[in-house]
RODO-2510 file (C-alpha; in nm, 4 decimals, decimal comma):
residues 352
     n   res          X          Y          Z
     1     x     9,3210     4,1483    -3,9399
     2     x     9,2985     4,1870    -3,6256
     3     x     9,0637     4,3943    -3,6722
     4     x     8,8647     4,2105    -3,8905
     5     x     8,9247     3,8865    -3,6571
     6     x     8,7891     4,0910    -3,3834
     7     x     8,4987     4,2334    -3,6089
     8     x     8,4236     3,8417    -3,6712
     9     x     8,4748     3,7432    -3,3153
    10     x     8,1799     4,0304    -3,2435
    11     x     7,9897     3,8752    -3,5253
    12     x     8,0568     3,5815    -3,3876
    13     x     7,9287     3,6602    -3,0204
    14     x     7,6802     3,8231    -3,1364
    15     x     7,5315     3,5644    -3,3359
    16     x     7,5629     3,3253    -3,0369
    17     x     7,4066     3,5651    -2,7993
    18     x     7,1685     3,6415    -3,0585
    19     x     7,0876     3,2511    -3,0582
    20     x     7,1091     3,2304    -2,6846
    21     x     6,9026     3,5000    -2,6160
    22     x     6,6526     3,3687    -2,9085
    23     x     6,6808     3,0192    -2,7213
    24     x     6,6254     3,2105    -2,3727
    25     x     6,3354     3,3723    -2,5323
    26     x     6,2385     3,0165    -2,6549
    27     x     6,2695     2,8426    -2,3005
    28     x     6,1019     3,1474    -2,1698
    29     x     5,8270     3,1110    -2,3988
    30     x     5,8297     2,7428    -2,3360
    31     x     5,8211     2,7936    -1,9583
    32     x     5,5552     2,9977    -1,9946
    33     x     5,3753     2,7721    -2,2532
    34     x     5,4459     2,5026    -1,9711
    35     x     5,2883     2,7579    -1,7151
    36     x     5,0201     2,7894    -1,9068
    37     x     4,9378     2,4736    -1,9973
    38     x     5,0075     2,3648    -1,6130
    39     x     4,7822     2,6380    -1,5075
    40     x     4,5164     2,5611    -1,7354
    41     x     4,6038     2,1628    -1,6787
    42     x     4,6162     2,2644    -1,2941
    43     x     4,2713     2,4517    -1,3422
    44     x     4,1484     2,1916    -1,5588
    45     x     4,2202     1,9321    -1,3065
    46     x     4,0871     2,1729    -1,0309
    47     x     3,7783     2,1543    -1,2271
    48     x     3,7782     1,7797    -1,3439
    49     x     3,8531     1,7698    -0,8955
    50     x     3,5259     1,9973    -0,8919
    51     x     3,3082     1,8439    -1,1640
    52     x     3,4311     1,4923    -1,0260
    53     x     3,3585     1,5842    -0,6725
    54     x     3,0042     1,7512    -0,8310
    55     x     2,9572     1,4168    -0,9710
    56     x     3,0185     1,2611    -0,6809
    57     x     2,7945     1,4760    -0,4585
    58     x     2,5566     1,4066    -0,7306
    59     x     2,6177     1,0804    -0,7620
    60     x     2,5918     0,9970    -0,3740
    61     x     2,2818     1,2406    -0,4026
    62     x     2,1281     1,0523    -0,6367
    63     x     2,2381     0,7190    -0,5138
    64     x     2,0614     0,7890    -0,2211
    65     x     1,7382     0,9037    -0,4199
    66     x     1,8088     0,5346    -0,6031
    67     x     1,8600     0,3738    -0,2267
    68     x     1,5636     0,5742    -0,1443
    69     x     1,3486     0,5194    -0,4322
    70     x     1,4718     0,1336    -0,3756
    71     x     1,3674     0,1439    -0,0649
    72     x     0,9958     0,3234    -0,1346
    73     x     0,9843     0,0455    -0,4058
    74     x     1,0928    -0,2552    -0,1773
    75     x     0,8321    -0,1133     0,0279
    76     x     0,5732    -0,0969    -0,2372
    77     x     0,6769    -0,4075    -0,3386
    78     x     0,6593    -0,5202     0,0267
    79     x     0,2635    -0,3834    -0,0012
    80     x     0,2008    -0,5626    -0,3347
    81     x     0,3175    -0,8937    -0,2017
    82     x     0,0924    -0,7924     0,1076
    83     x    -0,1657    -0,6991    -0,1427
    84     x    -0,1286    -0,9983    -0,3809
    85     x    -0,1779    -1,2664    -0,1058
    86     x    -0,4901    -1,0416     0,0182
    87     x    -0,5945    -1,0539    -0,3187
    88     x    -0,5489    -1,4358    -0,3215
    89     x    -0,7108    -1,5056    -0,0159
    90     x    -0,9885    -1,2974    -0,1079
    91     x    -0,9947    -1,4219    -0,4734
    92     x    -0,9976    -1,7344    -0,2632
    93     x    -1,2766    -1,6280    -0,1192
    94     x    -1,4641    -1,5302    -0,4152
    95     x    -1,4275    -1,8460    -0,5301
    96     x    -1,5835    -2,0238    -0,2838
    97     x    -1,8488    -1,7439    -0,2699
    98     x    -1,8703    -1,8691    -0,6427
    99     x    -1,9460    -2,2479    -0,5348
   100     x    -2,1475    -2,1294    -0,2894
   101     x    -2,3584    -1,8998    -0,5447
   102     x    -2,3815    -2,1799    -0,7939
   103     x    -2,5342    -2,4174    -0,5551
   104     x    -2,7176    -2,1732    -0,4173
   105     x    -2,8489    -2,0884    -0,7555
   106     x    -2,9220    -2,4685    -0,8164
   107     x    -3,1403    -2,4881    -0,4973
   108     x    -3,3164    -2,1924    -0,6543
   109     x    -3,3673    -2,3487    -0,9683
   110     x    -3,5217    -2,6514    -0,8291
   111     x    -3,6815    -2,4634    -0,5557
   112     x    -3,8786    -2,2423    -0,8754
   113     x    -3,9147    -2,5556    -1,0467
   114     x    -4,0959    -2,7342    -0,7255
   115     x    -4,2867    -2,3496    -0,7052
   116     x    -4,3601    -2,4097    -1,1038
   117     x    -4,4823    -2,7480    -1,0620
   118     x    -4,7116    -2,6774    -0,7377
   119     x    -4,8207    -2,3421    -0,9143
   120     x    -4,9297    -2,6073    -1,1679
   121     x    -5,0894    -2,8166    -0,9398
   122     x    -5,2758    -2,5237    -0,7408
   123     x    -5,4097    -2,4033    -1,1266
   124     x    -5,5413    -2,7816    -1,1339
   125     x    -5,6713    -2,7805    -0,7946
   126     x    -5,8597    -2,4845    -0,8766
   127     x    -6,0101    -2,5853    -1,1749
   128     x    -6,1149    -2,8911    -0,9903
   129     x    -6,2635    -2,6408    -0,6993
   130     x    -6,4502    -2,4759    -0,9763
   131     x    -6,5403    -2,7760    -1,0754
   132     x    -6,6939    -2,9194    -0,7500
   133     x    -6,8381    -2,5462    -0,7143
   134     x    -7,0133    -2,5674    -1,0112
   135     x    -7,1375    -2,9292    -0,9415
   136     x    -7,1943    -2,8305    -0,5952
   137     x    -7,4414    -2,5295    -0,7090
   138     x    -7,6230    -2,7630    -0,9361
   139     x    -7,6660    -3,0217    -0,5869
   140     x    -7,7483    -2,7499    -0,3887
   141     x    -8,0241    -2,6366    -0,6511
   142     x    -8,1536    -2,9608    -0,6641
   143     x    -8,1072    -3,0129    -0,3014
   144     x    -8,3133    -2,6913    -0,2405
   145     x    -8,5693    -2,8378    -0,4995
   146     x    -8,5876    -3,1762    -0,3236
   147     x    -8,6080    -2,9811     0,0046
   148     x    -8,9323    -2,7626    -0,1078
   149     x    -9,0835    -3,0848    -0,1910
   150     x    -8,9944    -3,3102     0,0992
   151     x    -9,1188    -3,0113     0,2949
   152     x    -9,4615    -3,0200     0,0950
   153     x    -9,4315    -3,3928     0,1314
   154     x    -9,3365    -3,3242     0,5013
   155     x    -9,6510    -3,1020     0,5792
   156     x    -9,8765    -3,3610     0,4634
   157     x    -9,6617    -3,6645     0,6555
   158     x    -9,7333    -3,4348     0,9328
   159     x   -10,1061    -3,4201     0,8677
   160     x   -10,1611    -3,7734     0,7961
   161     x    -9,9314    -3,8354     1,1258
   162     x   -10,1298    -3,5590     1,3018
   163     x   -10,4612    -3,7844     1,1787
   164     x   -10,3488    -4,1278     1,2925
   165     x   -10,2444    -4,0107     1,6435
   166     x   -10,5659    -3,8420     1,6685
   167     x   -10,7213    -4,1301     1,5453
   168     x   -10,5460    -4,3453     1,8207
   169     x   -10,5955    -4,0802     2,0834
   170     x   -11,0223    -4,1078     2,0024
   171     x   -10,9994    -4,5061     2,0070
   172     x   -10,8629    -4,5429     2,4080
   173     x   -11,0840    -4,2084     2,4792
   174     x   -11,4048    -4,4076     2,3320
   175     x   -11,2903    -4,7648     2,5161
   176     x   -11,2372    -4,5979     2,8237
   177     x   -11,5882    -4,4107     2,7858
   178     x   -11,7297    -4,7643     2,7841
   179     x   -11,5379    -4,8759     3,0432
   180     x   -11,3334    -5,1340     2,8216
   181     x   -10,9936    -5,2337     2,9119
   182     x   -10,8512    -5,2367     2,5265
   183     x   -10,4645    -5,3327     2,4435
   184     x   -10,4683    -5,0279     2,1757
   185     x   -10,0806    -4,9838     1,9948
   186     x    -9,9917    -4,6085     2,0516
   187     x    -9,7630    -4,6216     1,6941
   188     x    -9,9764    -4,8261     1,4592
   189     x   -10,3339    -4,8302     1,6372
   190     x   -10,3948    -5,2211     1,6179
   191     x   -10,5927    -5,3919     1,8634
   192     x   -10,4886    -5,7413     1,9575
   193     x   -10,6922    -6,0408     2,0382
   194     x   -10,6137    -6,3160     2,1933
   195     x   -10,6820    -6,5998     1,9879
   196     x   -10,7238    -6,8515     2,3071
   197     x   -11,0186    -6,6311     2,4081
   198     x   -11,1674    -6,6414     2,0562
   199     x   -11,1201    -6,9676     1,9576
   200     x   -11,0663    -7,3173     2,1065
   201     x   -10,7132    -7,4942     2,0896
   202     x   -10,6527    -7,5722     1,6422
   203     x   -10,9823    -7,4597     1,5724
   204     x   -11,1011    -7,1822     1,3614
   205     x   -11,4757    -7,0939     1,5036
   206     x   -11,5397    -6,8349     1,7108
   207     x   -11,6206    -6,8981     2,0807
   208     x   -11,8926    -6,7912     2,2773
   209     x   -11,6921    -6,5718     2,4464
   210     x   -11,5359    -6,4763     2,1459
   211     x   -11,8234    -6,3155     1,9951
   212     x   -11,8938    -6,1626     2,3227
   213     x   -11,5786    -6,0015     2,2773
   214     x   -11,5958    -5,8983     1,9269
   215     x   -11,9449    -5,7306     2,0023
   216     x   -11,8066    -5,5171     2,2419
   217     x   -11,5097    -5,3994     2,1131
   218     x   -11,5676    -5,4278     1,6963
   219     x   -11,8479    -5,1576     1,6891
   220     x   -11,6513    -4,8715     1,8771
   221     x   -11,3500    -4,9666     1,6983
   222     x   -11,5344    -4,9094     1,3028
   223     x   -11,7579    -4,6128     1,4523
   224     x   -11,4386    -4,4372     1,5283
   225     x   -11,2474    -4,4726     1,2168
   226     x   -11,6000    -4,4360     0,9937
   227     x   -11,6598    -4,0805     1,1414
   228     x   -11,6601    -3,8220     0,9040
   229     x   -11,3102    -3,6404     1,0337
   230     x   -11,1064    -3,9442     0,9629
   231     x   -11,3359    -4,1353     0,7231
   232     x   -11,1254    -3,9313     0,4087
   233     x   -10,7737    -4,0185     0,5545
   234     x   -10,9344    -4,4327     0,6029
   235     x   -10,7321    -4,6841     0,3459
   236     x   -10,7958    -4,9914     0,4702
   237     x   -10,9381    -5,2144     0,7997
   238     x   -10,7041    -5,4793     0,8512
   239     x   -10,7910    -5,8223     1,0247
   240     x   -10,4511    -6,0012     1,0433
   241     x   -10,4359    -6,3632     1,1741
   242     x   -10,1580    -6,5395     1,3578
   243     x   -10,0365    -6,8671     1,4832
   244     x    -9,7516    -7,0488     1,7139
   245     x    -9,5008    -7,1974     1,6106
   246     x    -9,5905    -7,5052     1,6102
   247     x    -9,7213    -7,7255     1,3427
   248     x    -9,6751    -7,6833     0,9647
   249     x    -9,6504    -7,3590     0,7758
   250     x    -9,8959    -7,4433     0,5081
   251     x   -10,1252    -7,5797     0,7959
   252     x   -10,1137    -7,2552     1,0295
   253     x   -10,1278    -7,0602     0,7100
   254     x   -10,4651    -7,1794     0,6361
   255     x   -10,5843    -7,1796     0,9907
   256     x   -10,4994    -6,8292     1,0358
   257     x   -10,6718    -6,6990     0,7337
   258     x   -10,9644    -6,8860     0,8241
   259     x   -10,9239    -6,7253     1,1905
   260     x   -10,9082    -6,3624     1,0579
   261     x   -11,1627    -6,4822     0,8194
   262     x   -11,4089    -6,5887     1,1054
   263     x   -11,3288    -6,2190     1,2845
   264     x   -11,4317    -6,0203     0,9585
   265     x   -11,7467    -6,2359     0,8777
   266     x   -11,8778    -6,1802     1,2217
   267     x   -11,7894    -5,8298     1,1898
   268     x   -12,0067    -5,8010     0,8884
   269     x   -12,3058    -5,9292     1,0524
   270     x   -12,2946    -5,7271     1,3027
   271     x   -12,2815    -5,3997     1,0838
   272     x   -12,6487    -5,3292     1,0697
   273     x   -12,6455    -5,3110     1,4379
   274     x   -12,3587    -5,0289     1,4443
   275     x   -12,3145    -4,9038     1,1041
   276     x   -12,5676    -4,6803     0,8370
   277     x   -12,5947    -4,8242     0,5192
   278     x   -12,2929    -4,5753     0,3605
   279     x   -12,0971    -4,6533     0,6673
   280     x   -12,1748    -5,0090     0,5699
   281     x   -12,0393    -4,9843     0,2063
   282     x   -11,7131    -4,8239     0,3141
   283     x   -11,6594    -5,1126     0,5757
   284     x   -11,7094    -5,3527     0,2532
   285     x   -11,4874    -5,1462     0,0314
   286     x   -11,2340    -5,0923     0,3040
   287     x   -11,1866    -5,4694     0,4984
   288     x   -10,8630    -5,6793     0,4386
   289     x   -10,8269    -6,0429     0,5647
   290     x   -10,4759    -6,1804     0,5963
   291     x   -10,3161    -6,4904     0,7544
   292     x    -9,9875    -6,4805     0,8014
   293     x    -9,9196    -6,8248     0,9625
   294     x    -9,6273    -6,8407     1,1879
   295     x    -9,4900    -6,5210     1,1039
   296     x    -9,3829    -6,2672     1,3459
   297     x    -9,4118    -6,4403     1,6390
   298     x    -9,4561    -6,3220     1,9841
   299     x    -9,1248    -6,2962     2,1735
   300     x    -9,1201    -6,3679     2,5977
   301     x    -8,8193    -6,1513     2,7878
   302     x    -8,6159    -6,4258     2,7510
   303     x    -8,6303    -6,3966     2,3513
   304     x    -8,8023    -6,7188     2,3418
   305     x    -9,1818    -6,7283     2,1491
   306     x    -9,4561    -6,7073     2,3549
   307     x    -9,6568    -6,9239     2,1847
   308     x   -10,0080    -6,7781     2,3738
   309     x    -9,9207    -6,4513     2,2611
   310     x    -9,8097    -6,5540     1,9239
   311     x   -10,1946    -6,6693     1,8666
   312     x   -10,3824    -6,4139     1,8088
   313     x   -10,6042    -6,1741     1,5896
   314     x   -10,4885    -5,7971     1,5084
   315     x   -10,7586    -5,5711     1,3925
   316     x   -10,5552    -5,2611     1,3018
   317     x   -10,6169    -4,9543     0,9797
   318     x   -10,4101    -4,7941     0,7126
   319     x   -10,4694    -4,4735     0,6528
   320     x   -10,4235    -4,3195     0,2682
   321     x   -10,0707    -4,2565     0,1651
   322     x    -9,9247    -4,4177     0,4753
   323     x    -9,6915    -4,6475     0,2521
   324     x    -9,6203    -4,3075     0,0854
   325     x    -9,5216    -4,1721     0,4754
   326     x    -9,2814    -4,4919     0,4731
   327     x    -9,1230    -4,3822     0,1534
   328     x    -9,0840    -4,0390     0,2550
   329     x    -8,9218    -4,1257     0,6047
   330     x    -8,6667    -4,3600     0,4075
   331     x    -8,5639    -4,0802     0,1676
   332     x    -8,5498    -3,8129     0,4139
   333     x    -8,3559    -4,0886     0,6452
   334     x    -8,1488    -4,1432     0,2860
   335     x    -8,1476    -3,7407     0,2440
   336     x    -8,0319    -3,6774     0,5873
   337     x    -7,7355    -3,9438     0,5355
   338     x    -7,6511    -3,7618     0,2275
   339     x    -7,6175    -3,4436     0,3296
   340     x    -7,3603    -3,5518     0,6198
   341     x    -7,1653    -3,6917     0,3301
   342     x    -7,1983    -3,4303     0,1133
   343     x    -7,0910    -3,1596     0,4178
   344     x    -6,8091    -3,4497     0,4964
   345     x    -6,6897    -3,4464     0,1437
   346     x    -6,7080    -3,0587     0,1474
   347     x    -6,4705    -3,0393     0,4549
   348     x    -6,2353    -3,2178     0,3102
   349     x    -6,2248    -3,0679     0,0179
   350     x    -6,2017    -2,7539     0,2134
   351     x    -5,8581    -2,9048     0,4150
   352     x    -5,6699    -2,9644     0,1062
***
């Protein structure tokens, strides 16, 4: 019993030192579970320290790339602003470049238009030049046409000039052979007479002294115009008669054709004494008589009419184509004037 008691008091104590050492075993393993799982949970936390403090580093590391980058981009953004007003002030400035360009380019325009319309204008002004060219050719070939006949015309003025101044010259030469004192006009070649020496006061016969006169001076005045150098070129042998003023036109009219009248009558008697019998017939063929009254009276200094010198009798000549001479000097006169117009109108057509 005791025995047995004692065998169940070793079961007993075994089975509790069997369950302590089982629960020592257990605690064991659960302290060492525990020091595990601190050691990994301290080694974990050492590395969640380490990762954290990696993180950190990182972190602050890349912070700083962020503060840096933030600052590169403040700074860029710094430039842009920089950058954007430049680019406002100098889109500002395109701008007005712009206006400027447009009215600059509107100036142009109406500058090519003006150039346009005076190219226009030069094209017409041209055509016009070509026009007055042309027309200018055709007055210059007619010009030159008119010139080679004025300058026939010219040569034979000459001639016929050349002829009455000779004619002129032999008239004082033969006077002054005969020792006459003869009032002989160097530009026409008329002789005057003075009708108080010719005829009494109003009266229409010749005096004695008259005739005297006319005898001397009537022959060597026809012998010299009838000679055979000059006899070709002769037109005419004027008498002319003139009065004063005084009286009545219709009066002194008559009295100075019957004056002139007397002059050539006498003249014609006195032919056969002077004159051959062809000489004779060109005398006839050849005389004029003319009264002319009043007209063209003698003027004194004082441009009053000197009424002795206003009577009188002109014996003077034409020669042939002496009104033709007249002609001639007014067209040439006419010609001359023209051609100062026509080189006037040329200048200024030149100027413009």
């Amino acid at each position: 019993m005791r025995k047995h008691r004692k065998h169940r008091e070793d079961s007993g104590f075994n089975v509790w030192r069997s369950y302590s050492d089982m629960m020592a075993g257990l605690l064991l393993l659960f302290v060492l579970i525990m020091c595990v799982t601190l050691f990994q949970a301290q080694k974990s936390y050492d590395d969640s320290l380490k990762e954290r403090d990696e993180r950190l580093a990182l972190q602050q590391q890349y912070t700083q790339e962020i503060e840096n980058q933030q600052n590169t981009v403040d700074q860029q953004a710094d430039q842009l602003k920089t950058q954007d007003e430049l680019l406002a002030e100098q889109r500002a400035q395109l701008e007005a470049l712009a206006a400027q360009l447009e009215e600059q380019k509107a100036t142009l325009d109406a500058q090519a238009a003006q150039l346009d319309e005076q190219a226009a204008q030069l094209d017409d002004q041209a055509a016009q030049l070509n026009d007055q060219s042309a027309l200018l050719n055709q007055q210059q070939t007619a010009l030159d046409e008119k010139t080679a006949e004025l300058a026939s015309q010219q040569a034979k003025i000459d001639n016929i000039i050349g002829v009455k101044a000779d004619v002129i010259e032999a008239l004082r030469v033969e006077f002054a052979n005969n020792n006459l004192s003869v009032d002989i006009d160097s530009q026409s070649g008329a002789m005057t007479l003075d009708s108080s020496v010719m005829f009494d006061y109003n009266e229409s016969e010749l005096t004695k002294e008259g005739r005297r006169v006319l005898k001397e001076v009537l022959p060597i005045y026809c012998q010299v115009l009838l000679q055979d150098q000059y006899v070709d070129y002769l037109a005419e042998i004027i008498i002319d008669g003139y009065t004063d003023t005084t009286g009545d036109y219709s009066y002194n009219l008559e009295l100075s054709q019957k004056r002139s009248l007397a002059v050539a009558q006498y003249l014609l008697a006195l032919q056969d004494n002077f004159l051959d019998s062809s000489q004779q017939e060109l005398l006839q063929d050849r005389l004029t008589v003319n009264g002319h009254s009043m007209s063209n009276p003698i003027l004194d200094e004082n441009g009053e009419v000197d009424m002795d010198a206003s009577r009188r009798v002109e014996v003077k000549f034409r020669l042939k184509d002496e009104e033709m001479i007249e002609e001639l000097t007014k067209i040439m006169s006419g010609s001359d004037t023209e051609s100062t117009q026509e080189t006037e109108n040329t200048s200024e057509t030149e100027a413009q």
